[in-house]
One Martini backbone bead per residue (centre of mass of N, CA, C, O) as a GRO file, in nm:
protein
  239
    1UNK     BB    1   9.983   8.941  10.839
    2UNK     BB    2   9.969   9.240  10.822
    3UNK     BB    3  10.196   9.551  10.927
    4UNK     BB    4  10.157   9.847  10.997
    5UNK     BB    5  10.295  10.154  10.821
    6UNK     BB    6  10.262  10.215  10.463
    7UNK     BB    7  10.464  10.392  10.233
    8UNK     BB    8  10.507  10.378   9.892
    9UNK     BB    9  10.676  10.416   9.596
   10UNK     BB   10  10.494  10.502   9.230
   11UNK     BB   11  10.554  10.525   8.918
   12UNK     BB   12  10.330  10.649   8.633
   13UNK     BB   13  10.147  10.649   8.414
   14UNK     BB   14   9.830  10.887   8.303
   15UNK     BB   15   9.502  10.749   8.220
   16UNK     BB   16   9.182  10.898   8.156
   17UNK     BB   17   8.944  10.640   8.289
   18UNK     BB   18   8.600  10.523   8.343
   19UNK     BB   19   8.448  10.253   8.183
   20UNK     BB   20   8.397  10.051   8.418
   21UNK     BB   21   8.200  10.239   8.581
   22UNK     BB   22   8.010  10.260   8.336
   23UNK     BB   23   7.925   9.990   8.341
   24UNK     BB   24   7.870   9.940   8.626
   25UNK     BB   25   7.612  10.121   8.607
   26UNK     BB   26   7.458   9.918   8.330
   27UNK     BB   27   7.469   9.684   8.599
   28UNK     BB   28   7.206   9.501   8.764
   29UNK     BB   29   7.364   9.340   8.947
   30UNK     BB   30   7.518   9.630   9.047
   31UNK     BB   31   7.276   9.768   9.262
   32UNK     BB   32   7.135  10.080   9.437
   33UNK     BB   33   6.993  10.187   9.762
   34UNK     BB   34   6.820  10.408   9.914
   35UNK     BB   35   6.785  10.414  10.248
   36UNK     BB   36   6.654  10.714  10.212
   37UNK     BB   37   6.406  10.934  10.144
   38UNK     BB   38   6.549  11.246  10.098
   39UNK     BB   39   6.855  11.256  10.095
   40UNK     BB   40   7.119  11.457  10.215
   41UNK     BB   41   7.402  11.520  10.089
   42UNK     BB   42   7.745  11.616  10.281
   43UNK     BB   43   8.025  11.770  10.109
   44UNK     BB   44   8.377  11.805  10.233
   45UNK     BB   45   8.646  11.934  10.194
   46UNK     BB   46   8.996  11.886  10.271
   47UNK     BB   47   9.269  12.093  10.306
   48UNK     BB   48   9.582  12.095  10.318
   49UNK     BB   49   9.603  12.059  10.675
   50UNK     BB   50   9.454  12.144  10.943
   51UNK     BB   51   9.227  11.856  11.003
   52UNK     BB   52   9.421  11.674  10.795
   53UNK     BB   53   9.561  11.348  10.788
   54UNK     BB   54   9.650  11.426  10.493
   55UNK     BB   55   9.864  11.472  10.209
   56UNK     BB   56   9.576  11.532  10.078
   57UNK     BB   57   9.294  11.671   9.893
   58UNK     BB   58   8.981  11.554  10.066
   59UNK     BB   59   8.641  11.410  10.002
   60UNK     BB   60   8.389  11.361  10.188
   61UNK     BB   61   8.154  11.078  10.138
   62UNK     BB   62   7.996  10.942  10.402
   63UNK     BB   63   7.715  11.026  10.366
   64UNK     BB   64   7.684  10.821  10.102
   65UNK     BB   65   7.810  10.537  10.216
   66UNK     BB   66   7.705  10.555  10.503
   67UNK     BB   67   7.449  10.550  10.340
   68UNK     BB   68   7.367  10.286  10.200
   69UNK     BB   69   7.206  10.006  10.010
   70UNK     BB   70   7.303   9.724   9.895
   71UNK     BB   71   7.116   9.559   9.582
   72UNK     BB   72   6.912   9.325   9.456
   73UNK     BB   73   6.693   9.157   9.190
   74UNK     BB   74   6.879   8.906   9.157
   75UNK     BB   75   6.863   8.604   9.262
   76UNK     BB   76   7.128   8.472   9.170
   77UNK     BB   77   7.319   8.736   9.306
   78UNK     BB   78   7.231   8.674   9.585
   79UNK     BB   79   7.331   8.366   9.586
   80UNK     BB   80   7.621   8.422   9.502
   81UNK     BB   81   7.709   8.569   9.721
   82UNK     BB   82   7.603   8.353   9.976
   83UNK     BB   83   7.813   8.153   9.842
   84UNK     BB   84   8.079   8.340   9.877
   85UNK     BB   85   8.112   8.330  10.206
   86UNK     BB   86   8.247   8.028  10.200
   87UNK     BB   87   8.521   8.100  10.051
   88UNK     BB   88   8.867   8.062   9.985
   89UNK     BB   89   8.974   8.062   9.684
   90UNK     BB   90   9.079   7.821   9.530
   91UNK     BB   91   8.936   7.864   9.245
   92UNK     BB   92   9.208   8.127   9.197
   93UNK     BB   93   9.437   7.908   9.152
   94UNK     BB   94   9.573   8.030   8.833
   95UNK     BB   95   9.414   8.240   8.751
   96UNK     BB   96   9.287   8.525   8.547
   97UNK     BB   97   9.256   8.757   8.388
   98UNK     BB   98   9.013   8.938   8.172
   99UNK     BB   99   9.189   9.144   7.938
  100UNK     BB  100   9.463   9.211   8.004
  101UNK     BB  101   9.717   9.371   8.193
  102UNK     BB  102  10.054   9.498   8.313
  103UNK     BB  103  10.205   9.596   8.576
  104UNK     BB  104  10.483   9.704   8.765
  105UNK     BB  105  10.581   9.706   9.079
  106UNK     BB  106  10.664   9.893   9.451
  107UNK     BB  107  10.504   9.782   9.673
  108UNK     BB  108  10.546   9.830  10.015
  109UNK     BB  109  10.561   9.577  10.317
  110UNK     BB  110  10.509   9.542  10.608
  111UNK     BB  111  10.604   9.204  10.811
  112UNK     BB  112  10.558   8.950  11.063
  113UNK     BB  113  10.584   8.648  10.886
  114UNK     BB  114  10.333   8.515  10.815
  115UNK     BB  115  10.122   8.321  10.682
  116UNK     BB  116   9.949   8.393  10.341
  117UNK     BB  117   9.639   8.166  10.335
  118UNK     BB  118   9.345   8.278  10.168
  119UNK     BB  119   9.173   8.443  10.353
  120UNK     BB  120   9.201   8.838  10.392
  121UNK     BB  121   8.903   8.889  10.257
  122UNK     BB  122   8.558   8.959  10.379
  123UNK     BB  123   8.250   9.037  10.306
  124UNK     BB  124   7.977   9.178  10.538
  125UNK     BB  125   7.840   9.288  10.291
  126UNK     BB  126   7.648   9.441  10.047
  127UNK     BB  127   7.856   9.704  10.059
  128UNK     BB  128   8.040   9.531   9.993
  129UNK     BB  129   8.277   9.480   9.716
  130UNK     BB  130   8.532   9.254   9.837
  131UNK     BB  131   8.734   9.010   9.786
  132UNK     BB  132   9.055   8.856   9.954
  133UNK     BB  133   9.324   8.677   9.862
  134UNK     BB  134   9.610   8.405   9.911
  135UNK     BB  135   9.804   8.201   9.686
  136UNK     BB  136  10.147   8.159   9.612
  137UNK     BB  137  10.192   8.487   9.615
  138UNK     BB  138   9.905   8.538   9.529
  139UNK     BB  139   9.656   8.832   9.477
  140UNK     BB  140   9.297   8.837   9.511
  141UNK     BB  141   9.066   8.989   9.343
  142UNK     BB  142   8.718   9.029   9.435
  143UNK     BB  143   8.426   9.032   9.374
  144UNK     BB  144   8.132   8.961   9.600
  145UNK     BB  145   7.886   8.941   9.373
  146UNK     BB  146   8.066   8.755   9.153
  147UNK     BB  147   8.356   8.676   9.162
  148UNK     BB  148   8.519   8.883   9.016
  149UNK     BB  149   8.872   8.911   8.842
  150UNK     BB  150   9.025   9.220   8.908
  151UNK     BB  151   9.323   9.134   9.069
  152UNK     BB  152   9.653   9.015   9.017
  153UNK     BB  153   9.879   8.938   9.256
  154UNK     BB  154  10.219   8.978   9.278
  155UNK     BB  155  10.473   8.848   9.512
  156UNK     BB  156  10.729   8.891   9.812
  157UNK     BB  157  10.735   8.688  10.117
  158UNK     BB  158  10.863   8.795  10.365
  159UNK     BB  159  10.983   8.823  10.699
  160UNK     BB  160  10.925   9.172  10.666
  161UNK     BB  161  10.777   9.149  10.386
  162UNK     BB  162  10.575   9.310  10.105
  163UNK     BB  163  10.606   9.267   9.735
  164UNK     BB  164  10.482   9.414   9.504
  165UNK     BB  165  10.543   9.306   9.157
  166UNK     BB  166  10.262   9.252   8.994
  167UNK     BB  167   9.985   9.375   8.775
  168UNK     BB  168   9.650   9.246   8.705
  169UNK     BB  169   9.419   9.413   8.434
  170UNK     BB  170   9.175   9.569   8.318
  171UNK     BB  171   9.158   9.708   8.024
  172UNK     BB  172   8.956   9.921   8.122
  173UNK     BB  173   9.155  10.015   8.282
  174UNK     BB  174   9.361  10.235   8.464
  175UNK     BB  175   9.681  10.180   8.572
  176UNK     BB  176   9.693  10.365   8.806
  177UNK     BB  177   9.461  10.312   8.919
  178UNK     BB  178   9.468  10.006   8.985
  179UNK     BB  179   9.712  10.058   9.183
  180UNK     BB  180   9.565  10.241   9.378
  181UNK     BB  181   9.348  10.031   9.446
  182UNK     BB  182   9.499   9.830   9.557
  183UNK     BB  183   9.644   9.979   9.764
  184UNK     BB  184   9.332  10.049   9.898
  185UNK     BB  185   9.274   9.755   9.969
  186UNK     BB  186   9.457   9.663  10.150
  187UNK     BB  187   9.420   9.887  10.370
  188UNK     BB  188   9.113   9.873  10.443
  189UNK     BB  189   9.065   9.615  10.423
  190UNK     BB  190   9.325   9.439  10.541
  191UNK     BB  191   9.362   9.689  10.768
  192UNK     BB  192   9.124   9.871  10.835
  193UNK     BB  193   9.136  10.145  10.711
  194UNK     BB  194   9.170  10.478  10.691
  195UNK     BB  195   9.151  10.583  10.344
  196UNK     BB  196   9.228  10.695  10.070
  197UNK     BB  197   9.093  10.740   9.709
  198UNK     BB  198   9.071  10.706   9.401
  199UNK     BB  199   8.957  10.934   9.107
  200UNK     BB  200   8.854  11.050   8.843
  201UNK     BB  201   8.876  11.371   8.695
  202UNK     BB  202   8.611  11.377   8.548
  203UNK     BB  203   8.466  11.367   8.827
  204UNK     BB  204   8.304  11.660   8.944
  205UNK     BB  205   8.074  11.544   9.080
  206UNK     BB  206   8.019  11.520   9.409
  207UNK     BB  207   7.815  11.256   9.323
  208UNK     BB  208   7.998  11.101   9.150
  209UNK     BB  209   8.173  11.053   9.345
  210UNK     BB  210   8.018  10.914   9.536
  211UNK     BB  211   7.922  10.701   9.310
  212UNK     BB  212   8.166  10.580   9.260
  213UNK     BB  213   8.259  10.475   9.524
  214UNK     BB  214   8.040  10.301   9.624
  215UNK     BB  215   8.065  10.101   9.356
  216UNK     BB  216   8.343  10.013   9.411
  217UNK     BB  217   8.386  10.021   9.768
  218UNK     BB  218   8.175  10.111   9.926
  219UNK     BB  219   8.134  10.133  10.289
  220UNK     BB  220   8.517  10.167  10.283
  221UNK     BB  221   8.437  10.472  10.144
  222UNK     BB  222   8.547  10.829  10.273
  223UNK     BB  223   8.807  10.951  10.040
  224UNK     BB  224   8.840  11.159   9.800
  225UNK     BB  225   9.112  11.146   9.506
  226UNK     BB  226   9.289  11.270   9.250
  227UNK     BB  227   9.508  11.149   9.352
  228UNK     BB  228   9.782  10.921   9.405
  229UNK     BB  229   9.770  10.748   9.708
  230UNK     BB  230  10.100  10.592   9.765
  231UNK     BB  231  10.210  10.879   9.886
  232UNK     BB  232  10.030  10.872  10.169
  233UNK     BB  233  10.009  11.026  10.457
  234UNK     BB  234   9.973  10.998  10.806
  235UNK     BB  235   9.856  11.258  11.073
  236UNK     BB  236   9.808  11.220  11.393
  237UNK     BB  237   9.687  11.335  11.632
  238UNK     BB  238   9.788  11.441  11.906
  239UNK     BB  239   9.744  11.372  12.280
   0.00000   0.00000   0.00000
């Protein structure tokens, strides 16, 4: 697998839309149900500097992703979830995204060498909204709950390094946020990190901001950040 520590540089047009989130609002295969009646969740702001080790401005969205329970009401639903628990991912290689665009990147990670095929990332409970795979320098994102294919990435797997060449994604997704999901999705999910997610900046409710994230992210989202996060360093506090 990959090892710790990478922070690569990435620019690229930015259009701002968020239409995919907007249907998986109105999609009750992905509903969610609150965990307790009457919670009030409390946002707060993090401006860079002193207590924030992220060089961006990010918004702590945790008491409403990591107090969420997701379900579903419908039982073939529940069933495709616990059916794919057991995949390994090979019905995806060769697999396509369906309507896609595809854009060029420059995302690099270090690597330690190892062989990287199969599962990368299984979600363990249905709070987690993702899993992902990897078969012949391919990475496949895919939804937990539908095992749909929202993102194809080629790689260069070097004996040093990870390198995304391109990204295929779909059309109703904009190109940065794209970008900037995958990047955050190798870094929290397949290491494991907590690292802030990129949101449209459409979304200036600090509750719309929190589920947006949770609904894209599931409980592995904890920071959310209007700019794109590929070039995000983390300052971890000196000891």
């Amino acid at each position: 697998m990959f090892v710790p520590g990478i922070f690569p540089i990435l620019i690229t047009n930015h259009k701002e839309m968020f239409s995919w989130f907007k249907s998986k609002r109105k999609d009750s295969s992905e509903s969610e149900a609150l965990q307790k009646d009457g919670v009030s969740y409390k946002y707060q702001w993090h401006e860079i500097g002193q207590g924030n080790p992220f060089n961006k401005r990010v918004l702590d969205v945790r008491s409403f992703t990591l107090s969420m329970i997701a379900t579903t009401s419908k039982k073939e639903v529940a069933e495709k979830y616990t059916s794919l628990r057991t995949s390994i991912g090979e019905e995806y290689i060769g697999a396509g995204v369906p309507n896609p665009k595809s854009v060029l990147s420059s995302l690099k990670y270090p690597h330690n060498g190892a062989a990287i095929r199969g599962a990368v990332f299984k979600a363990e409970s249905m709070d987690c909204k993702w899993d992902i795979y990897c078969y012949d320098d391919v990475f496949y994102f895919t939804r937990s709950w539908t095992g749909d294919l929202i993102y194809k990435v080629k790689a260069k797997i070097n004996a040093d390094s990870v390198e995304l060449t391109s990204i295929e994604y779909p059309l109703e997704i904009d190109e940065l946020l794209a970008i900037n999901n995958v990047h955050f999705l190798l870094l929290s999910h397949a290491l494991g990190r907590i690292f802030p997610h990129m949101v449209p900046k459409e979304l200036v409710d600090e509750n719309d901001v929190a589920l947006y994230s949770f609904s894209t992210f599931g409980n592995k989202a904890c920071y959310a950040c209007y700019e794109p996060v590929t070039d995000t360093v983390v300052t971890l506090p000196k000891r």
